[in-house]
C-alpha angles and dihedrals in degrees: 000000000000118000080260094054101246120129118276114282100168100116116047132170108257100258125066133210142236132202134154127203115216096282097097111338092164080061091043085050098046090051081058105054090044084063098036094239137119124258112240132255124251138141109234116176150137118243117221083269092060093246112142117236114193127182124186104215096198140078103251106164113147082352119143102244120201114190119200108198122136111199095235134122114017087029099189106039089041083048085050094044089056086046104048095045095047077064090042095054092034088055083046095053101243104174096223132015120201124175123215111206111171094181120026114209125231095014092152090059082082103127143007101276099157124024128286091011128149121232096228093181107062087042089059080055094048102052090034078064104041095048082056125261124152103208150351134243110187141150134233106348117216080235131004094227087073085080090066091062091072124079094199125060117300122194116189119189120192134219101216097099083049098048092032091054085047093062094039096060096062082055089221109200122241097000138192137185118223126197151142122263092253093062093035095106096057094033086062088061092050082050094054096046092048080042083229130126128259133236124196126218115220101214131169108205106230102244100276101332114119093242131082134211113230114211099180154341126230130214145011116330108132109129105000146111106267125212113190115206137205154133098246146010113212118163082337096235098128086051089055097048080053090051091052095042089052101046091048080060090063097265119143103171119069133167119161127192133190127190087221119040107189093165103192125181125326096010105104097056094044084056094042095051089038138100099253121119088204144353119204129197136166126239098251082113112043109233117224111230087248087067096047103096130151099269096051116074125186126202125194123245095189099113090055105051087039088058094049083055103053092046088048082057098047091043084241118140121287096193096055082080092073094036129040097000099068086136093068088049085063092050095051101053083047087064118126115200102199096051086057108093118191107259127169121228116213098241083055106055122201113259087190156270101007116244132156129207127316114246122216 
């Protein structure tokens, strides 16, 4: 047994696999062909009756098993399909699970704000646990604390050197960044790396309701670009109160960027009859064609992703990736995923025809 009470793992078969459940399977292909590898085979559907079956194709005793699933629409019967194939692969002896959540549903169920509340987030830990796997791999938790709900490893990466080199590059004059308090600690870092000043909006969040007042916004924005950050982007209300708030203090240039766009209903008209030069997400929640319009753009974080993988595997440093290694970030956000093709490298044999999940 290991110090966090998960089964030993210290000794795996060279190669590593990948499977997706339904979630996001374009997200899951793209990570493999960042690594060259084949995705893994599995059957993952829902009978008549709604109940989930899920069969794992491939041999994947002591195998280092990487399972790409963001918890995102459907929520719950995306969060049942991670949960049922981590037991899947744990009843199949996989030698390590890791699952790969992009986008961890109800994050912001993180405390007891009101009376008589759950707190959603910690039970989704907790179950995520107790089905077995052996550690998490996410990205851009709606708080950090949420780390702390997990009793195995938990690596978060972040998207704000992919989205601040994003922004960079278009070399935008006399810049801002814009952002609530909740997000401020990681938007410093956005600031830093634009080399701009940031600005905080002072917001009180309307009972349950998916929209936010904002009461002020402090600091310096007057006449220049503003770049609103966040971690995710739901029926953008809240966006919109922020656009508003900013325009009646005299700024005329917007753009606004989240690592997670959920885009719910009705975000992407509000974006598309709003004020806002540009909106950019990342590809943790798959967008339907009928969200893509010209004002949203989406960049891949599957090499990054691919590339925390790979180091999880080979026991190297995850969090290089955000400190000394800001060239790889470029390069990352440089990655063109139709130009990848699915090789198989030698230390990571073929198990077979590729196919991803089947859906329903």
């Amino acid at each position: 047994m290991s110090v966090f009470g998960a089964r030993d793992t210290s000794v795996y078969v060279e190669r590593f696999d990948v499977y997706t459940g339904n979630a996001n399977p374009d997200l899951a292909r793209s990570i493999c062909r960042y690594l060259k590898m084949d995705l893994g085979r599995a059957e993952v559907f829902e009978f008549a009756n709604e109940n989930i079956f899920v069969k794992i194709l491939d041999n994947v005793r002591d195998r280092d098993v990487f399972l790409i699933q963001p918890t995102c629409s459907p929520v719950n019967k995306s969060i049942m399909e991670l949960l049922i194939m981590i037991d899947a692969f744990k009843r199949a002896s996989a030698g390590r699970i890791t699952a790969v959540v992009p986008y961890y549903a109800y994050g912001r169920s993180d405390k007891k704000d009101q009376p008589r509340v759950p707190i959603t987030a910690r039970l989704i830990a907790d179950m995520i646990t107790v089905a077995g796997a052996d550690r998490l791999l996410t990205m851009d938790l709606h708080q950090g604390q949420i780390q702390g709900f997990f009793n195995i490893p938990v690596d978060e990466l972040t998207a704000v050197q992919m989205l601040s080199n994003y922004f960079r590059k278009k070399q935008l004059a006399n810049p801002v960044v814009v952002t609530d308090l909740g997000f401020a600690k990681r938007a410093r870092t956005f600031a830093e790396l634009l080399d701009a000043p940031l600005a905080v909006i002072e917001k009180r969040r309307v009972g349950n309701l998916d929209r936010a007042e904002v009461m002020n916004v402090i600091g310096e924005v007057r006449g220049r670009r503003a770049i609103i950050v966040d971690d995710e982007i739901d029926t953008a209300g809240t966006l919109m109160e922020v656009t508003r708030a900013l325009q009646r203090e005299g700024v005329d240039e917007i753009y606004a960027c989240a690592t997670h766009g959920i885009l719910s209903d009705p975000a992407v008209d509000r974006i598309a009859n709003s004020g806002i030069r540009e909106v950019v997400v990342t590809d943790t929640v798959t967008l339907p064609p009928r969200k893509r319009i010209p004002q949203i753009q989406t960049l891949s974080v599957a090499p990054l992703i691919g590339e925390a993988i790979r180091r999880i595997h080979l026991g190297e440093s995850v969090g290089a990736l955000f400190s000394s290694e800001l060239n790889l970030v470029e390069e990352m956000l440089l990655w063109d995923d139709a130009d990848a093709t699915p090789t198989t490298p030698a230390a990571t044999p073929q198990v077979g025809a590729t196919r991803g999940a089947r859906c329903p």
